[in-house]
mmCIF file as Biopython writes it, N, C-alpha, C and O atoms, coordinates in Angstrom:
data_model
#
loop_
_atom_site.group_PDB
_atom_site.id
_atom_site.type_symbol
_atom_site.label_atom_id
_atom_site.label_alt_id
_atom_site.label_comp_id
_atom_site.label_asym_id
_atom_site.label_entity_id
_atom_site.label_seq_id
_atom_site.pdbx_PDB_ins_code
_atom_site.Cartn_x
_atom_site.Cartn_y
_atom_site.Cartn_z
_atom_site.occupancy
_atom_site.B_iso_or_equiv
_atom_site.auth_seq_id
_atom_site.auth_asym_id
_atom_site.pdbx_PDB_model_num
ATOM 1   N N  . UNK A ? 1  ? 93.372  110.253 127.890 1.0 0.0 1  A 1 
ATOM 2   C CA . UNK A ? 1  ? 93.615  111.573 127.338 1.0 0.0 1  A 1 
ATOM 3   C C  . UNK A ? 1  ? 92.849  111.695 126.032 1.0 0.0 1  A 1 
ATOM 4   O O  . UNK A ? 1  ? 92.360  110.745 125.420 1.0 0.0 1  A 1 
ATOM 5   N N  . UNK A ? 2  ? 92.806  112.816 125.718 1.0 0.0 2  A 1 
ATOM 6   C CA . UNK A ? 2  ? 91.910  113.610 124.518 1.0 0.0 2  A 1 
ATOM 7   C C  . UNK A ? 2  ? 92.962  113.853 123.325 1.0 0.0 2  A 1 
ATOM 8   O O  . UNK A ? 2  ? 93.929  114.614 123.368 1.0 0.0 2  A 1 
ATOM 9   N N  . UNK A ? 3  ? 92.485  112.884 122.045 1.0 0.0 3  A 1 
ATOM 10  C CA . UNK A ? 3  ? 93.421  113.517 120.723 1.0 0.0 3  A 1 
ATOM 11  C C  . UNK A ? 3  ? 91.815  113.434 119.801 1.0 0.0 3  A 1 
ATOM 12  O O  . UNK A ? 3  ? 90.758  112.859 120.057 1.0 0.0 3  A 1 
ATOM 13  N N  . UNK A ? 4  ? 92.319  114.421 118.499 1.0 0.0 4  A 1 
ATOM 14  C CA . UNK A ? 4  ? 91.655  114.317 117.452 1.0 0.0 4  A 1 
ATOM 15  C C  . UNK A ? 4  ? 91.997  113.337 116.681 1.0 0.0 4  A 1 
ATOM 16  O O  . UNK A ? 4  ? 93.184  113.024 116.782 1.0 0.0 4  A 1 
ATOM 17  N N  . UNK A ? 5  ? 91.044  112.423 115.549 1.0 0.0 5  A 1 
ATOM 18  C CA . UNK A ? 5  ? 91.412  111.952 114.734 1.0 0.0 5  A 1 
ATOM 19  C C  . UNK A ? 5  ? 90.543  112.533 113.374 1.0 0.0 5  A 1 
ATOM 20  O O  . UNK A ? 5  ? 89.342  112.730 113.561 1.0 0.0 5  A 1 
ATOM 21  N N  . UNK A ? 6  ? 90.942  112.734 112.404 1.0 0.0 6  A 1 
ATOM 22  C CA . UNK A ? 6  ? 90.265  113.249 111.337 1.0 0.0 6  A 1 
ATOM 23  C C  . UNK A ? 6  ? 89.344  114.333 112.161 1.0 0.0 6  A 1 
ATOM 24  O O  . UNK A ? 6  ? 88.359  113.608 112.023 1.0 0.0 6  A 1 
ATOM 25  N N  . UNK A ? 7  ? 89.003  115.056 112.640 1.0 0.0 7  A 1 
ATOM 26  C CA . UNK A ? 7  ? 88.278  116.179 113.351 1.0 0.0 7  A 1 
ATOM 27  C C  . UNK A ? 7  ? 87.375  115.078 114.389 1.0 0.0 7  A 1 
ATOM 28  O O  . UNK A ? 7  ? 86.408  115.582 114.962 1.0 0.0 7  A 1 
ATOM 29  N N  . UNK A ? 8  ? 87.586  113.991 114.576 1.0 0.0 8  A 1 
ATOM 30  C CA . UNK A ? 8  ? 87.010  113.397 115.856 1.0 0.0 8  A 1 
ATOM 31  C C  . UNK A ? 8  ? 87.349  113.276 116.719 1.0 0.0 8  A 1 
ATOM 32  O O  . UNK A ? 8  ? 88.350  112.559 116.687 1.0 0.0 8  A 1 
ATOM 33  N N  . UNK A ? 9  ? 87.005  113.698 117.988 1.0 0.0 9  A 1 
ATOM 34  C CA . UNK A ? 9  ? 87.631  113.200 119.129 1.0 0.0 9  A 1 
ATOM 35  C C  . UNK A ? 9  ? 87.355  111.792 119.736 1.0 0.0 9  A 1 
ATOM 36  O O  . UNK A ? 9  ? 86.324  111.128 119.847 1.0 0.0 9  A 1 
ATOM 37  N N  . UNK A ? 10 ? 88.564  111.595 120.066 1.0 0.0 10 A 1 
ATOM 38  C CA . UNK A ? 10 ? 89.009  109.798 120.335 1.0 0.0 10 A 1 
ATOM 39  C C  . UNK A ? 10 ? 89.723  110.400 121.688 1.0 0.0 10 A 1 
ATOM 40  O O  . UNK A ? 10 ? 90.521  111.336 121.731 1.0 0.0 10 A 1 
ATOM 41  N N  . UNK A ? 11 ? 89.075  109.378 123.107 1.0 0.0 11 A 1 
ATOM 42  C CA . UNK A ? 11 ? 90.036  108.885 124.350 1.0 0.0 11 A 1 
ATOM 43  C C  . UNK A ? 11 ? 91.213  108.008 124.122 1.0 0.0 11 A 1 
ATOM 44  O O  . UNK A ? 11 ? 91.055  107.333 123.105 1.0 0.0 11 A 1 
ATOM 45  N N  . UNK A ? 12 ? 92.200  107.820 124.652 1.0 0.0 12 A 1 
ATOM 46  C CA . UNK A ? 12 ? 93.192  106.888 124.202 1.0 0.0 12 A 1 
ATOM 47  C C  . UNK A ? 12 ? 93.830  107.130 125.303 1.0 0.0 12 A 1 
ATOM 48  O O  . UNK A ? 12 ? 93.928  108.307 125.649 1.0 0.0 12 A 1 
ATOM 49  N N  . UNK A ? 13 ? 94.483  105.966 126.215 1.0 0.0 13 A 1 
ATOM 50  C CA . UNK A ? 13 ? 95.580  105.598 126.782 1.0 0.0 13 A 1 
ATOM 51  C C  . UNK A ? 13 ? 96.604  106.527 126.711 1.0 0.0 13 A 1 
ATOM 52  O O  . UNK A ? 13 ? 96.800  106.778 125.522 1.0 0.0 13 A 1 
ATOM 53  N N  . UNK A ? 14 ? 97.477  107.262 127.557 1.0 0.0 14 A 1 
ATOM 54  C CA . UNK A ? 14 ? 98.778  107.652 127.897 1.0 0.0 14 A 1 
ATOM 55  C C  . UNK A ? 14 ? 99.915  106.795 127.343 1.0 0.0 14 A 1 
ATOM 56  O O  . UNK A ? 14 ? 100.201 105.695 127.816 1.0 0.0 14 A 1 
ATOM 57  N N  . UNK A ? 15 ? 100.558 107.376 126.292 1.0 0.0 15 A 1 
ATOM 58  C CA . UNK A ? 15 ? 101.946 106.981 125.969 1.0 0.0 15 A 1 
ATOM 59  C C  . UNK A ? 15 ? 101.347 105.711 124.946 1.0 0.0 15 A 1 
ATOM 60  O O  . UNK A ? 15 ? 102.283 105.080 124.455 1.0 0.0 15 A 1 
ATOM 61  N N  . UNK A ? 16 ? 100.071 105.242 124.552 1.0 0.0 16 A 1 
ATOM 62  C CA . UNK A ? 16 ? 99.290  104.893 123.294 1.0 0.0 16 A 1 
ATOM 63  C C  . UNK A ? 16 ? 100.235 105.656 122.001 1.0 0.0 16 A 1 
ATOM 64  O O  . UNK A ? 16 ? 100.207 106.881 121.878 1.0 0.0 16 A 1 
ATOM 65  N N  . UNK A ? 17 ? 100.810 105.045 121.353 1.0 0.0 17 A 1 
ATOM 66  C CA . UNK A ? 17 ? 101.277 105.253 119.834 1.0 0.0 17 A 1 
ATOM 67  C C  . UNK A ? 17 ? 100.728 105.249 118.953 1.0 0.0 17 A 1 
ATOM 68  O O  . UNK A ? 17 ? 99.610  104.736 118.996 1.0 0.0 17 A 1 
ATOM 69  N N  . UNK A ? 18 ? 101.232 105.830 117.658 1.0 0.0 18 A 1 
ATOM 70  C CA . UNK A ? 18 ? 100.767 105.796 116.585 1.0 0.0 18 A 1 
ATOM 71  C C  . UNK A ? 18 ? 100.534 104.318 116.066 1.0 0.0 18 A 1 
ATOM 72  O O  . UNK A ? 18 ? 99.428  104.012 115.620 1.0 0.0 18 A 1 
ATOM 73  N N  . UNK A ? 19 ? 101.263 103.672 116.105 1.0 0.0 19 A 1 
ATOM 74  C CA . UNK A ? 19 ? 100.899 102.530 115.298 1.0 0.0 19 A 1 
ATOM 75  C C  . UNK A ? 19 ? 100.189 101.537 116.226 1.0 0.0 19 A 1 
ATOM 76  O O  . UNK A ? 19 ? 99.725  100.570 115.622 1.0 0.0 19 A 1 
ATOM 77  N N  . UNK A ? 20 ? 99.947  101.548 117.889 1.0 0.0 20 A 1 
ATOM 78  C CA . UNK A ? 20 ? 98.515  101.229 118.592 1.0 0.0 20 A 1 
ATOM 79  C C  . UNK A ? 20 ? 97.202  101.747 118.066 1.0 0.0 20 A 1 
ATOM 80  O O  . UNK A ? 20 ? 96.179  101.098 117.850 1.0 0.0 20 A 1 
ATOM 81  N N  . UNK A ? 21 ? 97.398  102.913 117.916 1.0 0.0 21 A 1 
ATOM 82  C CA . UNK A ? 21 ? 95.986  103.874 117.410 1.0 0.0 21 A 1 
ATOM 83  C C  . UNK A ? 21 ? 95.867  103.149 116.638 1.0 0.0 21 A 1 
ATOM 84  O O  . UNK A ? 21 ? 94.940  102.493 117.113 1.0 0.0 21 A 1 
ATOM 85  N N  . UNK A ? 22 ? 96.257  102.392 115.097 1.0 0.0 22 A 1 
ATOM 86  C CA . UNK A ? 22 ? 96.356  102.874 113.879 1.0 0.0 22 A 1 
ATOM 87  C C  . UNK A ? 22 ? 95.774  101.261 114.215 1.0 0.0 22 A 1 
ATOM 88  O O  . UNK A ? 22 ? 94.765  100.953 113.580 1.0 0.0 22 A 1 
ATOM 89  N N  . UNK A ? 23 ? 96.327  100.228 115.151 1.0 0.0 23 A 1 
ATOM 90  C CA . UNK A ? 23 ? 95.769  98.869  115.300 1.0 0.0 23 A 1 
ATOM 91  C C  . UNK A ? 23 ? 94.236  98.663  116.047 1.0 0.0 23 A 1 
ATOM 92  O O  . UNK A ? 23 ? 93.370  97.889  115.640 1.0 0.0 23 A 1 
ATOM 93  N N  . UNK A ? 24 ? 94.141  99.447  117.095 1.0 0.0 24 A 1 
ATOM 94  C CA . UNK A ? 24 ? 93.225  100.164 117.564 1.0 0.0 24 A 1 
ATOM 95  C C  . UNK A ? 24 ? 92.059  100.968 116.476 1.0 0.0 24 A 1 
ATOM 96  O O  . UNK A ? 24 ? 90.850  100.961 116.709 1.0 0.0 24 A 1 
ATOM 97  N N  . UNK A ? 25 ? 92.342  101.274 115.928 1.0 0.0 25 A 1 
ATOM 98  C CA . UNK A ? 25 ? 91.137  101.327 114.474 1.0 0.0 25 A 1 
ATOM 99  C C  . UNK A ? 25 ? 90.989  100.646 113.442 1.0 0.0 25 A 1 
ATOM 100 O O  . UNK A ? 25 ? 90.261  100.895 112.481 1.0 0.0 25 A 1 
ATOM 101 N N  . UNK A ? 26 ? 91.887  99.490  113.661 1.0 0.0 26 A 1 
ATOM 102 C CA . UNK A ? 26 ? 91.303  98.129  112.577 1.0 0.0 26 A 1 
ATOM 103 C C  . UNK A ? 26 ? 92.293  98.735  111.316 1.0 0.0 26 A 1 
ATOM 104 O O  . UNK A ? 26 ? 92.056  98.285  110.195 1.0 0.0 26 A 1 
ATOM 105 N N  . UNK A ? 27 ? 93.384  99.732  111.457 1.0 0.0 27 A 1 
ATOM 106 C CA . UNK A ? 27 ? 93.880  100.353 109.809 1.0 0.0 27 A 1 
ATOM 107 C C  . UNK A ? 27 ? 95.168  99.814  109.479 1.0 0.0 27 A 1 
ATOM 108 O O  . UNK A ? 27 ? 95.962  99.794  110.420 1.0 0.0 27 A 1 
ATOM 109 N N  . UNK A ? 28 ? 95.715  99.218  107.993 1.0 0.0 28 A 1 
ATOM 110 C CA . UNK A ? 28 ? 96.506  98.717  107.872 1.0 0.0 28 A 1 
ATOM 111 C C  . UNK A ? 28 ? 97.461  100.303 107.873 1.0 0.0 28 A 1 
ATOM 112 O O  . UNK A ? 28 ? 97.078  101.433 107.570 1.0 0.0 28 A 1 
ATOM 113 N N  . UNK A ? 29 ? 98.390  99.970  108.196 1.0 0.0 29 A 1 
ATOM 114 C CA . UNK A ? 29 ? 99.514  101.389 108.274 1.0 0.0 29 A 1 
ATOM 115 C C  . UNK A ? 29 ? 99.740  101.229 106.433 1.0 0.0 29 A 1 
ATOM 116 O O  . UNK A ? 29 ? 99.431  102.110 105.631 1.0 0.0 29 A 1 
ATOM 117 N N  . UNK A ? 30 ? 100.196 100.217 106.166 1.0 0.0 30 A 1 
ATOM 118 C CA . UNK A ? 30 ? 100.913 99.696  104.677 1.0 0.0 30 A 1 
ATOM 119 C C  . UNK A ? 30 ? 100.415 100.960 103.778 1.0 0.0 30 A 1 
ATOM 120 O O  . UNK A ? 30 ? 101.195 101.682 103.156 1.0 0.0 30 A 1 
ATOM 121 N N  . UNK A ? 31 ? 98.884  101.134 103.804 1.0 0.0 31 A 1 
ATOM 122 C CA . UNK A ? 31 ? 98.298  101.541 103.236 1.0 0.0 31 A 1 
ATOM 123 C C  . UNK A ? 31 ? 97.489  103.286 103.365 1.0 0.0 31 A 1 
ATOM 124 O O  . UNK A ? 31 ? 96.598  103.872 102.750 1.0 0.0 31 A 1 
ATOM 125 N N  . UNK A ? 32 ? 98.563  103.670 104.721 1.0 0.0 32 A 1 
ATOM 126 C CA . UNK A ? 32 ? 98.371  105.245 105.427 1.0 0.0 32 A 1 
ATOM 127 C C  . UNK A ? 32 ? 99.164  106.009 105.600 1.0 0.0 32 A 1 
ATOM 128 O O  . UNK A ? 32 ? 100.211 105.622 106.120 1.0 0.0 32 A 1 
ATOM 129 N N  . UNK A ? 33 ? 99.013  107.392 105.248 1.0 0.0 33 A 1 
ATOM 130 C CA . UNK A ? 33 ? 99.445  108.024 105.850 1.0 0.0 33 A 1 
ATOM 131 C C  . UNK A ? 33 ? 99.175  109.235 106.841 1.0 0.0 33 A 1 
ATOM 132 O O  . UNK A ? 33 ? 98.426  110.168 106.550 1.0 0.0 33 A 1 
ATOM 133 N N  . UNK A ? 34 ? 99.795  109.137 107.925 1.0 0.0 34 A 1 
ATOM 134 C CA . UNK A ? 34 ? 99.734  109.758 109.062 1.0 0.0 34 A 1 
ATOM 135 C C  . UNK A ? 34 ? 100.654 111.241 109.493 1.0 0.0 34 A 1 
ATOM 136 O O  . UNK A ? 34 ? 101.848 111.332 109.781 1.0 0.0 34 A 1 
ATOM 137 N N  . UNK A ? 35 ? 99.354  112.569 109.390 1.0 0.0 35 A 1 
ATOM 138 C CA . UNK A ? 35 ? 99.743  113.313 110.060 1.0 0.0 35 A 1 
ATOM 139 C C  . UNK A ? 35 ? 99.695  114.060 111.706 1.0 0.0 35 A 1 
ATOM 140 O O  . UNK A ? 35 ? 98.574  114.544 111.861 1.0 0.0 35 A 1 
ATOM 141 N N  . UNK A ? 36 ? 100.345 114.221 112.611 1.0 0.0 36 A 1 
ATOM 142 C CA . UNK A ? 36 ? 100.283 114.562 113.541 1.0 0.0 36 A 1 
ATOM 143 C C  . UNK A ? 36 ? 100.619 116.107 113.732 1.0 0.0 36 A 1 
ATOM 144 O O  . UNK A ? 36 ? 101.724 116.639 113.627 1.0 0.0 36 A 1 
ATOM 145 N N  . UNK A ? 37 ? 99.324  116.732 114.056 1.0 0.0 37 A 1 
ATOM 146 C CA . UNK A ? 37 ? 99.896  118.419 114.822 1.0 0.0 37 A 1 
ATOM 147 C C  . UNK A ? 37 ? 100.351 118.412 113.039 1.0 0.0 37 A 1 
ATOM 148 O O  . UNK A ? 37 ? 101.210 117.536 113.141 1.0 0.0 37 A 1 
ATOM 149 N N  . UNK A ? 38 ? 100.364 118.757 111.596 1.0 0.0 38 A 1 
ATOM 150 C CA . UNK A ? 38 ? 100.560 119.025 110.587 1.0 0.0 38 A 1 
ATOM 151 C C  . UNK A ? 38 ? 101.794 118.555 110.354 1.0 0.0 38 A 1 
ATOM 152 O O  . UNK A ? 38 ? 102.350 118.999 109.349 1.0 0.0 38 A 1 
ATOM 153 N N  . UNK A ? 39 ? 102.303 117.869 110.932 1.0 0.0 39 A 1 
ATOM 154 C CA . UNK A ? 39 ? 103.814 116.696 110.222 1.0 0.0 39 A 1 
ATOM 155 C C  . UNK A ? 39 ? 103.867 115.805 110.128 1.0 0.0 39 A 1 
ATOM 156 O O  . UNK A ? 39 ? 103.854 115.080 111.122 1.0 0.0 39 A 1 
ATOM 157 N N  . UNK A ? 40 ? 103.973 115.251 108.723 1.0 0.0 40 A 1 
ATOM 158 C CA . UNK A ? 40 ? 103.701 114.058 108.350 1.0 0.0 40 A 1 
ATOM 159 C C  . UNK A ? 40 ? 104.823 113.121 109.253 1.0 0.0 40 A 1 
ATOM 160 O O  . UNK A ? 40 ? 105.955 113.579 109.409 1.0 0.0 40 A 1 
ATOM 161 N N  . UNK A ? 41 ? 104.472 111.841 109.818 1.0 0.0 41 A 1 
ATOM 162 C CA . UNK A ? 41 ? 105.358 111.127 110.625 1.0 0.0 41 A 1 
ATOM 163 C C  . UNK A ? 41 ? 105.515 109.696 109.559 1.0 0.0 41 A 1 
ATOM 164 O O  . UNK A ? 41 ? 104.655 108.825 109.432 1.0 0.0 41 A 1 
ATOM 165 N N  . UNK A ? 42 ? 106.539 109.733 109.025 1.0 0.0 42 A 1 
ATOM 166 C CA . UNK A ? 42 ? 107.452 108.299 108.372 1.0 0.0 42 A 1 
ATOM 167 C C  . UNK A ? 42 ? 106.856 107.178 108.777 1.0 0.0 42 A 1 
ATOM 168 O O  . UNK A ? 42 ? 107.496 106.909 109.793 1.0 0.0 42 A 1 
ATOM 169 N N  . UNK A ? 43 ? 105.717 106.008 108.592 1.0 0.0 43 A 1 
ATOM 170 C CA . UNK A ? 43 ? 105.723 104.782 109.045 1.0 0.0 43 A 1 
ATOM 171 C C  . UNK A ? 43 ? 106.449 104.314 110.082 1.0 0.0 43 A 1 
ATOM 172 O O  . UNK A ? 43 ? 106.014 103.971 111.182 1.0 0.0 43 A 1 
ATOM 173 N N  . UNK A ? 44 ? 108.163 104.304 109.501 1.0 0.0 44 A 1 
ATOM 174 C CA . UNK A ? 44 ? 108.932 103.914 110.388 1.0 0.0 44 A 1 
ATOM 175 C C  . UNK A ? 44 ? 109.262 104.737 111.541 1.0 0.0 44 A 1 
ATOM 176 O O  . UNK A ? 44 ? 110.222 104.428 112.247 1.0 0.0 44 A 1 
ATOM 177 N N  . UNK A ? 45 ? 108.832 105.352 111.693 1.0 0.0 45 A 1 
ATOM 178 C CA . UNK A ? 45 ? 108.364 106.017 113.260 1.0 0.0 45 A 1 
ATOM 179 C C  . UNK A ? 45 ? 107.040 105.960 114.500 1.0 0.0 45 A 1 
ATOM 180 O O  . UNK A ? 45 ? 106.912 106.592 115.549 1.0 0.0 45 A 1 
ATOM 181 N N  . UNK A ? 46 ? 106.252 105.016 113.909 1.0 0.0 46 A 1 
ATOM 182 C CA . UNK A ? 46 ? 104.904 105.247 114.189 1.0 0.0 46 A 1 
ATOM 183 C C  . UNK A ? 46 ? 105.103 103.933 115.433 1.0 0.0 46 A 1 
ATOM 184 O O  . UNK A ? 46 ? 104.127 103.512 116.052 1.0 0.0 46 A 1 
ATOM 185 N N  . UNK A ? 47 ? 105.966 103.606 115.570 1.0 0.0 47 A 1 
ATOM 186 C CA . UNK A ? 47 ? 106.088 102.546 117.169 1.0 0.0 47 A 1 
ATOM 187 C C  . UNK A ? 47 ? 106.504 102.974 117.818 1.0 0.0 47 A 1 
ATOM 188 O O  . UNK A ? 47 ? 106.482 102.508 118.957 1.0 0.0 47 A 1 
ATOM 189 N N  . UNK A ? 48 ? 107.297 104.392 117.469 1.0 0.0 48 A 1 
ATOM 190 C CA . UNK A ? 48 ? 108.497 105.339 118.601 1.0 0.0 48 A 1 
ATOM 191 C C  . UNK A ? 48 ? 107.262 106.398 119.038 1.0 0.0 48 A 1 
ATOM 192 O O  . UNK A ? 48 ? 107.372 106.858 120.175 1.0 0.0 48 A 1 
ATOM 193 N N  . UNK A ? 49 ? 106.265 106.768 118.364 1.0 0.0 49 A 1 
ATOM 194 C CA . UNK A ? 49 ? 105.963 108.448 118.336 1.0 0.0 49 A 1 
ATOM 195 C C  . UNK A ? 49 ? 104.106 107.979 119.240 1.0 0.0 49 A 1 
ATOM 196 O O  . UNK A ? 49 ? 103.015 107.455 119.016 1.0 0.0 49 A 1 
ATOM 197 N N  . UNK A ? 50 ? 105.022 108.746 120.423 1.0 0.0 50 A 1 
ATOM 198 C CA . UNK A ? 50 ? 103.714 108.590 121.892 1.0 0.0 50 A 1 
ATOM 199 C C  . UNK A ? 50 ? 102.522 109.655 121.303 1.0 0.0 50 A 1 
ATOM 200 O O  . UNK A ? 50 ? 102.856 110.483 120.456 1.0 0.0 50 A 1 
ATOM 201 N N  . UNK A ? 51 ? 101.799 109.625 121.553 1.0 0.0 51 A 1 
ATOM 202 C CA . UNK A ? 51 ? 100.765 110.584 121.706 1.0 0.0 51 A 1 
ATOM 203 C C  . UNK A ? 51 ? 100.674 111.198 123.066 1.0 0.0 51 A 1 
ATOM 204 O O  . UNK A ? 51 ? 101.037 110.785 124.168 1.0 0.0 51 A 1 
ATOM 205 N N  . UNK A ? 52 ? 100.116 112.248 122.696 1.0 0.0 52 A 1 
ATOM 206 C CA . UNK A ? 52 ? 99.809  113.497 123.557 1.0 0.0 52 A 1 
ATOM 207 C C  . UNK A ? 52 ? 98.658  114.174 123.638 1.0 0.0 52 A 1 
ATOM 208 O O  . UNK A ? 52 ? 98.011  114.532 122.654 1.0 0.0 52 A 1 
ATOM 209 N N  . UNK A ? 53 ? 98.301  114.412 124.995 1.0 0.0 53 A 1 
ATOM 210 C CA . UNK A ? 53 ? 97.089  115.105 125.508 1.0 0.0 53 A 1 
ATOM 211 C C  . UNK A ? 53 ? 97.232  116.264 124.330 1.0 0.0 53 A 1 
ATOM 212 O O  . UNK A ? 53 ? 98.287  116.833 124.049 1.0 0.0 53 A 1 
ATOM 213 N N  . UNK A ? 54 ? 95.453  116.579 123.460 1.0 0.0 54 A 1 
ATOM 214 C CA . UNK A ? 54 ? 95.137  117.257 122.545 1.0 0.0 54 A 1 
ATOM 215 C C  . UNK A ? 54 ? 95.968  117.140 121.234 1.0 0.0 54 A 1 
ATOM 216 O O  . UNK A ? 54 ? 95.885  118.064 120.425 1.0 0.0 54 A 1 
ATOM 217 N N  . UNK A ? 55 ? 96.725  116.119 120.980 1.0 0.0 55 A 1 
ATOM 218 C CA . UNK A ? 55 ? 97.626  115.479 119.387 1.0 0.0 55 A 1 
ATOM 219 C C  . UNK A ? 55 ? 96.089  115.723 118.461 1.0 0.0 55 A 1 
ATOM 220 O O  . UNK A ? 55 ? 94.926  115.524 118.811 1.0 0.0 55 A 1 
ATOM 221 N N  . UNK A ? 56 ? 96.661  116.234 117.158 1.0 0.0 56 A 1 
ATOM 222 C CA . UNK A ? 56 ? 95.662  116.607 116.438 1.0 0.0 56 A 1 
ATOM 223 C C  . UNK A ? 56 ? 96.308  115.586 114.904 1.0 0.0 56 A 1 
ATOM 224 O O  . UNK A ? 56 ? 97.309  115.907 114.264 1.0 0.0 56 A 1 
ATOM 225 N N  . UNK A ? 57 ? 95.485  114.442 114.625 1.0 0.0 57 A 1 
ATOM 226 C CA . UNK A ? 57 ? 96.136  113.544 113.785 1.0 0.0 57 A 1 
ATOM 227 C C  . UNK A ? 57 ? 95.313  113.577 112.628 1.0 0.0 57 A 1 
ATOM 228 O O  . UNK A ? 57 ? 94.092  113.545 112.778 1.0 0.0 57 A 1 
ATOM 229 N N  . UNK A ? 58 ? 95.877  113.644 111.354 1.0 0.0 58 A 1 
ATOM 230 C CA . UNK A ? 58 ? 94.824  113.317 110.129 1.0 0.0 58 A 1 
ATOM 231 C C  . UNK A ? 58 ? 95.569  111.777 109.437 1.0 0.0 58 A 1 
ATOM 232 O O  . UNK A ? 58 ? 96.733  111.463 109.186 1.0 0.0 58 A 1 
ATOM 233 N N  . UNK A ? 59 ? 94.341  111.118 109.308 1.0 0.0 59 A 1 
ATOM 234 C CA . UNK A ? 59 ? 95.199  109.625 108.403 1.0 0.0 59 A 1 
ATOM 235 C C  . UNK A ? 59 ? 94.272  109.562 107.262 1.0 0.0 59 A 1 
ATOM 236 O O  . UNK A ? 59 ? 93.046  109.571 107.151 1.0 0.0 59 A 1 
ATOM 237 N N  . UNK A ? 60 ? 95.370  109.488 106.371 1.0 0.0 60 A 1 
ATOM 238 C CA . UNK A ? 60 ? 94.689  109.420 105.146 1.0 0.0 60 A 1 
ATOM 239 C C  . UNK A ? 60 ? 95.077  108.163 104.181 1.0 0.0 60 A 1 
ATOM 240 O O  . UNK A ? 60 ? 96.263  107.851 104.080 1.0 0.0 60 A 1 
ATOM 241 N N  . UNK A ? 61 ? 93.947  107.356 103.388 1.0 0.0 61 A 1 
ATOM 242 C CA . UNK A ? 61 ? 94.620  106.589 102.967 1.0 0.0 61 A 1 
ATOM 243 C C  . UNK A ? 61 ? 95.428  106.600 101.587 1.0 0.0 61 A 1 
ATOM 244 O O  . UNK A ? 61 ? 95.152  107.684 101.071 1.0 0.0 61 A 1 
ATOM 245 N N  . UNK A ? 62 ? 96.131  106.030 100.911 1.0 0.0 62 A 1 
ATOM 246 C CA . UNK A ? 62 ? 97.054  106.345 100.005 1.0 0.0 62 A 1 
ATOM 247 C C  . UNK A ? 62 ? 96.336  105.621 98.903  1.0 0.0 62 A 1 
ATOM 248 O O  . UNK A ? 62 ? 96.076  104.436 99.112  1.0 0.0 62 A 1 
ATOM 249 N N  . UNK A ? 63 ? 95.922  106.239 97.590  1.0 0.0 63 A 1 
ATOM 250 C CA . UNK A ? 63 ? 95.443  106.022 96.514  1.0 0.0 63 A 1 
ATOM 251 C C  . UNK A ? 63 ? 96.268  105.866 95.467  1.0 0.0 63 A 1 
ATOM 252 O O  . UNK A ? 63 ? 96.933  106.887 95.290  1.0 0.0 63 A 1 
ATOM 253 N N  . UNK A ? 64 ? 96.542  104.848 94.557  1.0 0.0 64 A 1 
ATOM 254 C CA . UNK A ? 64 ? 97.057  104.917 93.500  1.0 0.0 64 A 1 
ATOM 255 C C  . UNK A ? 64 ? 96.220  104.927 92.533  1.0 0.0 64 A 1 
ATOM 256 O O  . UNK A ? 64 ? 95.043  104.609 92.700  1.0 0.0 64 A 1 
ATOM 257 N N  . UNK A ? 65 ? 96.930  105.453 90.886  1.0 0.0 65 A 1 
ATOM 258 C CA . UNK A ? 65 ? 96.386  105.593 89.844  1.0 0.0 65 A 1 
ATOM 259 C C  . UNK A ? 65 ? 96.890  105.984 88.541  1.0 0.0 65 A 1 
ATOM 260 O O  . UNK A ? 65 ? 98.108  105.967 88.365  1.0 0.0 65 A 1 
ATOM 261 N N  . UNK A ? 66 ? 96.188  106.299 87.701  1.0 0.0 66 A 1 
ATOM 262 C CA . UNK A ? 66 ? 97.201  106.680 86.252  1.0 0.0 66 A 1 
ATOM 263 C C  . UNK A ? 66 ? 96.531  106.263 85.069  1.0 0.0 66 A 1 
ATOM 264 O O  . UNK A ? 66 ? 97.057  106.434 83.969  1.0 0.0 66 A 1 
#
């Protein structure tokens, strides 16, 4: 099936998760955050939350500073 990632399109496996994807692109989660379809999804959800034919995901990584 067909999802976006950052405005790219990526094939991925049926019922493929967020936190497969997220291993599947080499990305530490620790250090992301992940929106799906414009809602941000909690880390601790990202082993429960399937993907879906046309899921539109932005991951961004988390910057600190000051």
């Amino acid at each position: 099936m067909r999802i976006s990632v950052n405005g790219e399109t990526h094939d991925v496996k049926e019922q493929t998760t967020i936190a497969q994807l997220l291993s599947e692109l080499g990305k530490n989660p620790k250090f992301l955050a992940v929106e799906r379809n414009r809602e941000l999804i909690p880390r601790a959800k990202h082993s429960d939350c399937a993907l879906e034919e046309g899921d539109e995901l932005e991951i961004v990584t988390l910057v600190g500073g000051g």
